[in-house]
C-alpha positions as a printed Julia matrix, in Angstrom:
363×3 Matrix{Float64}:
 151.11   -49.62  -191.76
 150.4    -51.09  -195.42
 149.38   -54.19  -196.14
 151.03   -56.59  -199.06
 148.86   -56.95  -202.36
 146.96   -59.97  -201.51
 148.76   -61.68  -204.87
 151.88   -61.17  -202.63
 150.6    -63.08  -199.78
 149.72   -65.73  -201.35
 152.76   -66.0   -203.42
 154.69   -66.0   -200.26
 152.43   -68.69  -198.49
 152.64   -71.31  -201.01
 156.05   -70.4   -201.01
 156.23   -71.57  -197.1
 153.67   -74.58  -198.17
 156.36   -75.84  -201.16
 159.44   -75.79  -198.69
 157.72   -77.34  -195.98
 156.71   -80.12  -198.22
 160.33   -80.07  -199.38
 161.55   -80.55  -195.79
 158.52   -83.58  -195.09
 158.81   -85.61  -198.25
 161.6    -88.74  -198.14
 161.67   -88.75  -202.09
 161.68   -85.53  -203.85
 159.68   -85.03  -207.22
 163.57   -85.88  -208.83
 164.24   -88.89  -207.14
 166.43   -88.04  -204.1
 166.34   -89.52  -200.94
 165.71   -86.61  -197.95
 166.84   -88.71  -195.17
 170.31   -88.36  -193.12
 172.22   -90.86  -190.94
 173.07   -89.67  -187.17
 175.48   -91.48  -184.63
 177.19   -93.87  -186.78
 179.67   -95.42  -185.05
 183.43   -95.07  -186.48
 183.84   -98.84  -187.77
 181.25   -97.81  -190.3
 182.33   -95.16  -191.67
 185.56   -97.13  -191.83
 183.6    -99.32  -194.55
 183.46   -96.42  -196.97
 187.49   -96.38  -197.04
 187.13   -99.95  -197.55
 184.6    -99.51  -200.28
 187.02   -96.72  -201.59
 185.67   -97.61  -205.66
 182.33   -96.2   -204.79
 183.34   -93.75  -202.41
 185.33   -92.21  -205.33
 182.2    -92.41  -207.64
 180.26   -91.01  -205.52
 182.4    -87.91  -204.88
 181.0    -84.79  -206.42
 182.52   -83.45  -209.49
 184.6    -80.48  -207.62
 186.6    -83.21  -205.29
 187.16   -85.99  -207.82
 188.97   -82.94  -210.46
 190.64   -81.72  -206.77
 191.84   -85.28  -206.02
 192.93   -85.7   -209.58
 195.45   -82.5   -209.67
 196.78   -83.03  -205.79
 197.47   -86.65  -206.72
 199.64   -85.88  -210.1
 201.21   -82.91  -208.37
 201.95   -84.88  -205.2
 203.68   -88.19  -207.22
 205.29   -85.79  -209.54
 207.26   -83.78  -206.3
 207.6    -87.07  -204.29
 209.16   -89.01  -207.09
 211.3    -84.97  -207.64
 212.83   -85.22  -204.54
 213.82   -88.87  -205.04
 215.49   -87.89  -207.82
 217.25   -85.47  -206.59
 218.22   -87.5   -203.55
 219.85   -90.01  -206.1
 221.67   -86.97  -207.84
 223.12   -85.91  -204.43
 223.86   -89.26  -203.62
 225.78   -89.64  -206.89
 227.43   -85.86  -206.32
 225.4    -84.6   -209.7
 224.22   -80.9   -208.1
 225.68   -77.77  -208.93
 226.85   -76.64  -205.35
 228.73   -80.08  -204.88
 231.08   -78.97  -208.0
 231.06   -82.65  -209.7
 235.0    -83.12  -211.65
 235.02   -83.33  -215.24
 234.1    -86.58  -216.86
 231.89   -87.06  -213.45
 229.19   -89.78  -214.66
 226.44   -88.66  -213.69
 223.29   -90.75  -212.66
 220.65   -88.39  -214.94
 222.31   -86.07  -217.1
 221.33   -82.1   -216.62
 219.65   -82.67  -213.26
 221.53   -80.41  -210.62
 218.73   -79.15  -208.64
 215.41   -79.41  -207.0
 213.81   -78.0   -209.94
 215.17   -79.6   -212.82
 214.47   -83.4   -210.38
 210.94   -82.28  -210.28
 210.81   -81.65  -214.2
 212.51   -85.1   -215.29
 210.12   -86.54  -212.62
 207.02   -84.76  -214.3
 208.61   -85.85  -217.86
 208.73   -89.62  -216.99
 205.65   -90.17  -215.23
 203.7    -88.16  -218.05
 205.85   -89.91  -221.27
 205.74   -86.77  -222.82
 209.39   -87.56  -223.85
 213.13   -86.26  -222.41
 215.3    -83.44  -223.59
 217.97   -82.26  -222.43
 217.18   -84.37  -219.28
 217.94   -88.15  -220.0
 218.72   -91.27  -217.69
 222.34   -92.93  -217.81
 222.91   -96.23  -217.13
 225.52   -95.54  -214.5
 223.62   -95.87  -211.3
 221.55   -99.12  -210.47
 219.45   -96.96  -208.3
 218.17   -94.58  -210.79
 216.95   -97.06  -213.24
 214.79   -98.9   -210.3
 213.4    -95.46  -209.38
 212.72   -95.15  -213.05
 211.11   -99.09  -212.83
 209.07   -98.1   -210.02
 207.39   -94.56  -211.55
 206.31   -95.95  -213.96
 204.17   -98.59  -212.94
 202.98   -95.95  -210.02
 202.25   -93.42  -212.58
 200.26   -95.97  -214.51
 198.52   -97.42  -211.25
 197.56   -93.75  -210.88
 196.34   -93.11  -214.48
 194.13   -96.07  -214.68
 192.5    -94.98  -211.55
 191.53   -91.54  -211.9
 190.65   -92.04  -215.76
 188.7    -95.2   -214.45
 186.55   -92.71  -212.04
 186.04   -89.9   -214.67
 184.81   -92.27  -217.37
 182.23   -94.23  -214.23
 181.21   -90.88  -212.87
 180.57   -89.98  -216.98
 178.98   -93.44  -217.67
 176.81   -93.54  -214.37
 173.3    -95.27  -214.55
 171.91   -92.22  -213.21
 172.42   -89.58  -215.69
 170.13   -91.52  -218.19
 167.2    -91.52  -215.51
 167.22   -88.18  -215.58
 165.94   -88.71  -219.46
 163.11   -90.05  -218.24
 160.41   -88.03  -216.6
 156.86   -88.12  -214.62
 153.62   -86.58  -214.93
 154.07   -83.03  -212.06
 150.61   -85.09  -210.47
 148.95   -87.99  -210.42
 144.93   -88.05  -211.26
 141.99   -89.96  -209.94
 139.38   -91.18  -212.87
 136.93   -93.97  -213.99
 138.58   -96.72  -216.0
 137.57  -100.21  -217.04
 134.68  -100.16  -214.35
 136.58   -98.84  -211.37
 138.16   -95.48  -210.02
 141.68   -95.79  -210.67
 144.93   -93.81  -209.69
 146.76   -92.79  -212.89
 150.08   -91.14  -213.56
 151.86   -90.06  -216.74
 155.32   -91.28  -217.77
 157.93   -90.73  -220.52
 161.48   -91.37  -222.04
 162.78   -88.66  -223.86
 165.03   -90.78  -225.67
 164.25   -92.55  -228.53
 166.8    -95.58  -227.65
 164.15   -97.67  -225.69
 164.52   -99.41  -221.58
 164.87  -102.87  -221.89
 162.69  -105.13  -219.23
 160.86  -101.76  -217.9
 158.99  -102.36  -214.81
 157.21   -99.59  -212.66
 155.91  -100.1   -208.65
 155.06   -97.78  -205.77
 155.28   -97.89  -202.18
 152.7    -95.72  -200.14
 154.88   -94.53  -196.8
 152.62   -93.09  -194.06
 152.44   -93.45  -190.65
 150.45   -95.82  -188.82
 149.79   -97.17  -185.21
 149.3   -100.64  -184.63
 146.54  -102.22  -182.31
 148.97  -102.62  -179.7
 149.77   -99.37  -179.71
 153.01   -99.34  -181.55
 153.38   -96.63  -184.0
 155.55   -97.32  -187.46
 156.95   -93.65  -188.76
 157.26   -95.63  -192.22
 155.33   -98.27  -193.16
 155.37   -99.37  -196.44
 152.37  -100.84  -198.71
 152.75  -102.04  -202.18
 151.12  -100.34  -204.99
 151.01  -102.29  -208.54
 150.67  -100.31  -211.13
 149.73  -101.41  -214.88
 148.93  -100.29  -218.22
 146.36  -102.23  -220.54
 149.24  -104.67  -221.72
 150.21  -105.7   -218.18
 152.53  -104.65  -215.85
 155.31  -106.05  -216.5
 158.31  -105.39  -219.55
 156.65  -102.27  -220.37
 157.2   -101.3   -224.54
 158.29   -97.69  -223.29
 158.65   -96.44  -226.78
 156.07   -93.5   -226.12
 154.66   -91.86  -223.16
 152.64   -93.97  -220.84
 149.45   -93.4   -218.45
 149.96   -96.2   -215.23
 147.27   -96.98  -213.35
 146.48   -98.13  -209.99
 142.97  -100.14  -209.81
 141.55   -98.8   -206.22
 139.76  -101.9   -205.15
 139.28  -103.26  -201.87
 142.66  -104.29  -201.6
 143.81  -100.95  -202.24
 145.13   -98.44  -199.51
 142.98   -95.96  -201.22
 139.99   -97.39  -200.76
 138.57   -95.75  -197.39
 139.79   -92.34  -198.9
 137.05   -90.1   -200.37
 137.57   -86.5   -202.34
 136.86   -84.39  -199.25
 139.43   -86.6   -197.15
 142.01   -87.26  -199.54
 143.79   -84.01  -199.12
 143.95   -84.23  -195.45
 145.18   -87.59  -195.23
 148.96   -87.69  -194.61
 151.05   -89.98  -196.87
 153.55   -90.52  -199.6
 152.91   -92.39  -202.68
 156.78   -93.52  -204.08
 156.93   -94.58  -207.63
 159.69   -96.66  -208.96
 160.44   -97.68  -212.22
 163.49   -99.84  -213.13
 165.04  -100.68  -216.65
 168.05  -100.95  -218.31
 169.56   -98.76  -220.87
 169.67  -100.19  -224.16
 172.76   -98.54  -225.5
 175.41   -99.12  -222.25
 173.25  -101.98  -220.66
 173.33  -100.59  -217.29
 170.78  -101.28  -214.63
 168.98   -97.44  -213.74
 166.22   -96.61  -211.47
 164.26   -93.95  -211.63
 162.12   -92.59  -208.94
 159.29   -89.35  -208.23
 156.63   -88.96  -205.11
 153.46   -87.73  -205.14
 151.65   -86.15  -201.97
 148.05   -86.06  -201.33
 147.7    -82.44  -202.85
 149.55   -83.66  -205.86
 146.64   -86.21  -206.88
 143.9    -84.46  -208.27
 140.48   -86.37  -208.06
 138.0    -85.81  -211.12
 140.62   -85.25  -213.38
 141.61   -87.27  -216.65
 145.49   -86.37  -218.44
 144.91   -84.89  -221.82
 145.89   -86.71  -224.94
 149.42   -86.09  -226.35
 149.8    -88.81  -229.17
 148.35   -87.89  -232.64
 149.45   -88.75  -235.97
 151.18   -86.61  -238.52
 150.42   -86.55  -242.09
 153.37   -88.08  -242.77
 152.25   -91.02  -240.98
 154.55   -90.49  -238.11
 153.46   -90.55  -234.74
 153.85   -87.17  -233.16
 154.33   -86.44  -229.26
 153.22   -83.35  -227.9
 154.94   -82.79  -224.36
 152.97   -79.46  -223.85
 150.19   -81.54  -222.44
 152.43   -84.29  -220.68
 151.14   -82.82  -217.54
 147.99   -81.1   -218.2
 144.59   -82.43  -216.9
 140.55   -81.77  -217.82
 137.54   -83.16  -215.17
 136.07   -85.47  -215.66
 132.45   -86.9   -214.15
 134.04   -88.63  -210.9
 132.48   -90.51  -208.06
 132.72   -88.84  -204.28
 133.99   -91.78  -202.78
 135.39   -95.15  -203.81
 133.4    -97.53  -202.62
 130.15   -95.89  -204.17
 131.67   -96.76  -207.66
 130.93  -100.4   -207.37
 127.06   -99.77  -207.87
 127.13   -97.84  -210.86
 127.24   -98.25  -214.22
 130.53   -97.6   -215.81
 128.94   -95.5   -218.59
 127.17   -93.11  -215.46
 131.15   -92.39  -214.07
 132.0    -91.23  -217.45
 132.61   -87.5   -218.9
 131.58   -86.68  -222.08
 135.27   -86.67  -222.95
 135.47   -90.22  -222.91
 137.85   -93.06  -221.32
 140.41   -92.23  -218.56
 143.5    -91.83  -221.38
 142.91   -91.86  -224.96
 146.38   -93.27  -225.73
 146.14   -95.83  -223.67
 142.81   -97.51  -225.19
C-alpha cells in the first residue's frame, strides 16, 4: 500500500490546521464574528419583526431582490382582483353581457386579466391605453386613491433598502486591509508587538482610531473559569494613538511592558499559548460620512517573533510618494531578545539588526 508524497501530507495537514483554526477563532482574518445564538426564547426573535428596518438590511442580496418581485407581483394581483370585483359589481365583464350605452366603471376591463393589467398600469404610472378610469363609480376612484399611495408606500421602501444595503458602512471596510501577521521587534527601547495597516482608497478616514482586545481563557483564584475574558491592548504609532492621518499605510505598535499581557510570554512559549488578539479600528468615511468598523485577529502562530515588516514607501522621481503593496505583508529577522523581560537590561543598540529600526516608514 503506497504512501502520499510527503509534499501531499503536509499540504493536507495544514489544510486540517487552517480549518480548525477557522472553526476556534471568534473573529476571522475578515472581520466576522464566528459565534451563534442557541435557545432564544420567541419574544426575542419577535424584536427582529419589530426592528423590521434592519432586519431588511440585513437580508442577503438573494431575499431582498425575492421580496422585491413577490411584493410588486402580490399588490399588482391583489389590487387585479379588486378591480375586477368593482367591474362585476358594476356588470362591466364580458359573460354578464353589459346593454349598450352601459357606463362602465373602467373602460375595456372585462376580465381577470385585463383587471390585473390596469392594476399593474396604475401602480407602475407607466400610463393607460386602451384601459382608462371613468368617473361613474365612486368606488373605483377610491380604489384608484388608495393604490396609489400603497404603491408609493411600497416603492419608497424597497428602493430605500436597495440604496442602504448599496450605501452600507461595511462595504468601505472592506477597502481597508491588515498586515496577514503581526511581528514581534525592538523599538524605541522595548520589544513591541507591531502590525501593518492600509486604506486602499485615496479619500482618507476621518477621526481613525485603532484598539485590540486579547480574548483567552482564564481561571480565576476562586476557581471560576471565564471562556472570554477580555484585556485591552492600546496600540500607537509615533504620532499617538489617537485621529490617526491614515493617508498611507501604517505599522501599529503595542509597547510590551509590564502592564502588557505579553509580558510573561517568551519565543519558545508564545506559540503554545492559547489566545486571540482582536484588532479594531473605527473611522468614518470621508465621502458618505458614515461610521465603519473594521476588524482582523491574529493567533499566536500568526505573530512572528524576530521579525521586522519590510519597507513599502519610497519616493518616485517625480516626487510622488509611491506604495508598494507587494511587501505590505512581507517580513525580514531581525536581532530579537528570547524573552521580554530580559530586554529591560540591554542596550537598545544590542536588540538591533543591522537592518535598522522596527519600520522604516514609521521613523
Amino acid at each position: 500500500r503506497s504512501t502520499p508524497p510527503p509534499q501531499l501530507q503536509k499540504r493536507i495537514q495544514d489544510h486540517l490546521v487552517e480549518r480548525r483554526i477557522r472553526r476556534t477563532r471568534l473573529v476571522t482574518k475578515y472581520g466576522q464574528c464566528n459565534i451563534e445564538f442557541g435557545n432564544v426564547k420567541c419574544g426575542n426573535q419577535f424584536a427582529f419583526l419589530v426592528d423590521f428596518w434592519t432586519t431588511f438590511v440585513e437580508f442577503r442580496w438573494c431575499f431582498v431582490l425575492f421580496f422585491f418581485t413577490v411584493s410588486f407581483n402580490l399588490s399588482w394581483f391583489i389590487f387585479g382582483l379588486l378591480w375586477f370585483w368593482i367591474a362585476r359589481s358594476n356588470g362591466d365583464l364580458t359573460w354578464q353581457n353589459p346593454p349598450k350605452g352601459h357606463k362602465y366603471c373602467v373602460e375595456n376591463v372585462s376580465d381577470l386579466i385585463t383587471a390585473f393589467l390596469f392594476s399593474m398600469e396604475t401602480q407602475t404610472s407607466i400610463g393607460y391605453g386602451v384601459r382608462v378610469i371613468t368617473p361613474h363609480c365612486s368606488g373605483a376612484v377610491t380604489l384608484i386613491i388608495t393604490q396609489f399611495l400603497i404603491g408609493s408606500i411600497i416603492n419608497c421602501f424597497l428602493c430605500g433598502i436597495i440604496l442602504a444595503k448599496i450605501s452600507i458602512p461595511k462595504k468601505r471596510a472592506k477597502t481597508i486591509t491588515f498586515s496577514q501577521t503581526a511581528v514581534i521587534c525592538p523599538k524605541k527601547d522595548f520589544l513591541c508587538l507591531m502590525i501593518r495597516v492600509a486604506n486602499l482608497r485615496k479619500t482618507l478616514m476621518i477621526g481613525s482610531q485603532i484598539y485590540g482586545k486579547l480574548l483567552r481563557t482564564t481561571i480565576k483564584p476562586n476557581g471560576e473559569t471565564i471562556i472570554m475574558d477580555q484585556v485591552n491592548i492600546e496600540f500607537m504609532v509615533d504620532a499617538g494613538k489617537d485621529n490617526l492621518f491614515f493617508v498611507c499605510p501604517l505599522t501599529l505598535y503595542h509597547v510590551i511592558d509590564k502592564a502588557s499581557p505579553f509580558f510573561e510570554m517568551a519565543v519558545d512559549t508564545l506559540h503554545k499559548q492559547e489566545f486571540e488578539l482582536v484588532v479594531f479600528l473605527d473611522g468614518t468615511a470621508e465621502t458618505t460620512s458614515s461610521a465603519c468598523q473594521v476588524r482582523t485577529s491574529f493567533i499566536p502562530q500568526e505573530i512572528m517573533w524576530g521579525y521586522s515588516f519590510l519597507p513599502i514607501i519610497s519616493r518616485s522621481k517625480e516626487g510622488k510618494y509611491r506604495v508598494n503593496f507587494s511587501n505590505f505583508s512581507k517580513v525580514v529577522p531581525v536581532a530579537t531578545a528570547h524573552l521580554f523581560r530580559r530586554t529591560h537590561g540591554f542596550q537598545p543598540s544590542s536588540l538591533l539588526s543591522p537592518y535598522g529600526s522596527c519600520s522604516d516608514e514609521t521613523r
